[in-house]
C-alpha positions as a LaTeX table, in Angstrom:
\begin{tabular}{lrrr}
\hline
Residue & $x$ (\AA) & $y$ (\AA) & $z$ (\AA) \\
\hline
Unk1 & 107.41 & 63.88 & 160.82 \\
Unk2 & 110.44 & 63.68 & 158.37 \\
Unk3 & 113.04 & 66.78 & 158.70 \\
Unk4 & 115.26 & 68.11 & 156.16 \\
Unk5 & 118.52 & 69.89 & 156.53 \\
Unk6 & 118.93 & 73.02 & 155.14 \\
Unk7 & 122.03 & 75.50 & 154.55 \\
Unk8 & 120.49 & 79.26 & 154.47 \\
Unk9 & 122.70 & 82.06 & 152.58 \\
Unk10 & 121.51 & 85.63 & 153.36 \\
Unk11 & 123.38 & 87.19 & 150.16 \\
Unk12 & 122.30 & 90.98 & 151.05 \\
Unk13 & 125.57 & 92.74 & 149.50 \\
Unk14 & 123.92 & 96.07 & 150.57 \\
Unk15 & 123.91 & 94.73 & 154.26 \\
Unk16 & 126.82 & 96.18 & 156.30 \\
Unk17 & 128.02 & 93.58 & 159.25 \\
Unk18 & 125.41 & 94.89 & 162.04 \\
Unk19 & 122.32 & 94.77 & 159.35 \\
Unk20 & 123.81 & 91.10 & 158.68 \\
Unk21 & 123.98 & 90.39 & 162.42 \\
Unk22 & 120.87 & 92.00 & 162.68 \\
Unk23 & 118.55 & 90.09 & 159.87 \\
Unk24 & 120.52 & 86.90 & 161.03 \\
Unk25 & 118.88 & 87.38 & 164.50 \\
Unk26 & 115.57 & 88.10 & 163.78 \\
Unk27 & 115.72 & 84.72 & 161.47 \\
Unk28 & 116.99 & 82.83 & 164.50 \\
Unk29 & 114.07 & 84.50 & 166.23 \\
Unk30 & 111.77 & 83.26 & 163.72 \\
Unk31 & 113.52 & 79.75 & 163.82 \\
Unk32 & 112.63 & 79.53 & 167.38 \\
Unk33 & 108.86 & 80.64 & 167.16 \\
Unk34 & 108.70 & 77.54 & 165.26 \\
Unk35 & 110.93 & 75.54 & 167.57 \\
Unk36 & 113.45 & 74.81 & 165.31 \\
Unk37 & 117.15 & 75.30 & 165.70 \\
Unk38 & 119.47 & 77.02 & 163.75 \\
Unk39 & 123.01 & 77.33 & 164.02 \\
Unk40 & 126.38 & 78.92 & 162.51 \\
Unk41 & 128.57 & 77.76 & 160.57 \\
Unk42 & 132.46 & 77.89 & 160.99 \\
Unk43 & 134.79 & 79.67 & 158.80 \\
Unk44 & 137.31 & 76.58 & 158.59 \\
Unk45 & 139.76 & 78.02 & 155.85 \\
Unk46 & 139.84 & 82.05 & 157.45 \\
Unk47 & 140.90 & 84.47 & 154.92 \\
Unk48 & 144.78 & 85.32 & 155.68 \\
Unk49 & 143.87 & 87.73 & 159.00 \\
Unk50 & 141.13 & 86.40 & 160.20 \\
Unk51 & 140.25 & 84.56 & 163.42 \\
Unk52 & 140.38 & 80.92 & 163.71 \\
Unk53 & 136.94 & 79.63 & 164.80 \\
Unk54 & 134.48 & 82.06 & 163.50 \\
Unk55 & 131.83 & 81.80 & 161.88 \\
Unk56 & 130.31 & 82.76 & 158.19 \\
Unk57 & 127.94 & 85.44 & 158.80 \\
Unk58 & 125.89 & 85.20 & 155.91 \\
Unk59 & 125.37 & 81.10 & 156.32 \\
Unk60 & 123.36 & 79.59 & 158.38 \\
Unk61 & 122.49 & 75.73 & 159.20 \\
Unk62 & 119.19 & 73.94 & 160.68 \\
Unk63 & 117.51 & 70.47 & 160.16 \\
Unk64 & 114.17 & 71.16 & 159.85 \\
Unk65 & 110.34 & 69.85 & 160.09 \\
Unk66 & 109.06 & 69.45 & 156.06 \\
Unk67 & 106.03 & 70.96 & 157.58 \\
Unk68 & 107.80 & 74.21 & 158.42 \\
Unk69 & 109.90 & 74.38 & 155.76 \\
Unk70 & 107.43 & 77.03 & 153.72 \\
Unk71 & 107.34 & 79.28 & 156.09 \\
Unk72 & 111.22 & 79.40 & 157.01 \\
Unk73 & 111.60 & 79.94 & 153.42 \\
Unk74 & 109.68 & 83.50 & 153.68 \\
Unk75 & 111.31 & 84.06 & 156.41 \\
Unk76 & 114.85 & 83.92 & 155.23 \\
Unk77 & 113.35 & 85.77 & 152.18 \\
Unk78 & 111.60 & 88.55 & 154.14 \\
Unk79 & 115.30 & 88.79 & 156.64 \\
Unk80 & 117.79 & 89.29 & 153.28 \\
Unk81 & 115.22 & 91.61 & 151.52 \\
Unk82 & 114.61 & 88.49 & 148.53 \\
Unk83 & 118.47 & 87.69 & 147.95 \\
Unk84 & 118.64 & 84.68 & 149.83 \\
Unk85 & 118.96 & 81.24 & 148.65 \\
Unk86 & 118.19 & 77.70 & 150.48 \\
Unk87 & 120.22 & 74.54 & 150.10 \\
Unk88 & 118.21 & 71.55 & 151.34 \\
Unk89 & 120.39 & 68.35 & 151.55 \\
Unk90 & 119.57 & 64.40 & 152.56 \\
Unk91 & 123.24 & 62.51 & 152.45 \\
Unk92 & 125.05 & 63.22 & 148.89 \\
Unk93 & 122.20 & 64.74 & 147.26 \\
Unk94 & 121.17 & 68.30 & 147.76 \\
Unk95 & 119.17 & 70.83 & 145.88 \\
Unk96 & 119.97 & 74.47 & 145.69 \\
Unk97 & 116.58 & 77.30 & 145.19 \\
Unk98 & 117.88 & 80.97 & 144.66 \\
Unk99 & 115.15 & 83.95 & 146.08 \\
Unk100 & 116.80 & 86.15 & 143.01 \\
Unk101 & 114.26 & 87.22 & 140.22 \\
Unk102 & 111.19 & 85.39 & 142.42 \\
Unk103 & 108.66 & 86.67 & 144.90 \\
Unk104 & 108.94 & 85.50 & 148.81 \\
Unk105 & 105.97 & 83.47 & 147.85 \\
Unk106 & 107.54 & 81.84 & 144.56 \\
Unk107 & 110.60 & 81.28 & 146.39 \\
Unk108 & 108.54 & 79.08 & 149.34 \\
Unk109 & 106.98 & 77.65 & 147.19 \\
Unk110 & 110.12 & 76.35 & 145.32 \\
Unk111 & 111.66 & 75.51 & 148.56 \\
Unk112 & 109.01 & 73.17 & 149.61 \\
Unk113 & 108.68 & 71.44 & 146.22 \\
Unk114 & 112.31 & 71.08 & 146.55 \\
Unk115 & 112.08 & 69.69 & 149.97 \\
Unk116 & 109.50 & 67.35 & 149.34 \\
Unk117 & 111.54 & 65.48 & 146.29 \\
Unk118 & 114.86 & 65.51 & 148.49 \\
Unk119 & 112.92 & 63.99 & 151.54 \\
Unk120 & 111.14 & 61.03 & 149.60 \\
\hline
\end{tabular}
């Protein structure tokens, strides 16, 4: 099976930090029905403040299976209430599919299309 690897942005503005924290979970939750790993990703230039070594709540990171990458796209829709977008990446080149304006099934649909020409 070929995997992708994907950057997921949960851009909720109207999320406080525990409704982030809490859609961010239940993705991971999802992630993990479909055995598939997601993880955080650092904050490695912290605004002036803020703690070395933590992470950006909003962005999240997994390589995926192609096969499953429809239905983590609803997911992350469904988890940041349609305002998330999905960066799928193979070396230097890397496509970028916004949820904004498009239904969770538009948006998965997108996703996979996009997957499928970065993967071949």
């Amino acid at each position: 099976m070929s995997k992708v690897r994907i950057i997921i942005t949960l851009n909720n503005p109207t999320l406080d930090e525990q409704e982030l924290d809490k859609a961010r979970e239940e993705f991971s939750k999802e992630m993990q029905i479909r055995r598939e790993q997601v993880k955080e990703i650092k904050n490695t230039t912290p605004q002036k403040g803020g703690k070395a070594g933590s992470y950006l709540p909003e962005l999240l990171e997994a390589e995926v299976e192609l096969s499953n990458l429809k239905e983590i796209s609803r997911d992350a829709h469904q988890a940041s209430n349609g305002k998330s977008d999905i960066t799928i990446t193979n070396g230097q080149e890397k496509r970028t599919v916004k949820a904004a304006n498009r239904s969770r099934e538009e948006f998965a649909e997108e996703v996979e299309k996009a997957g499928k020409l970065i993967a071949s």
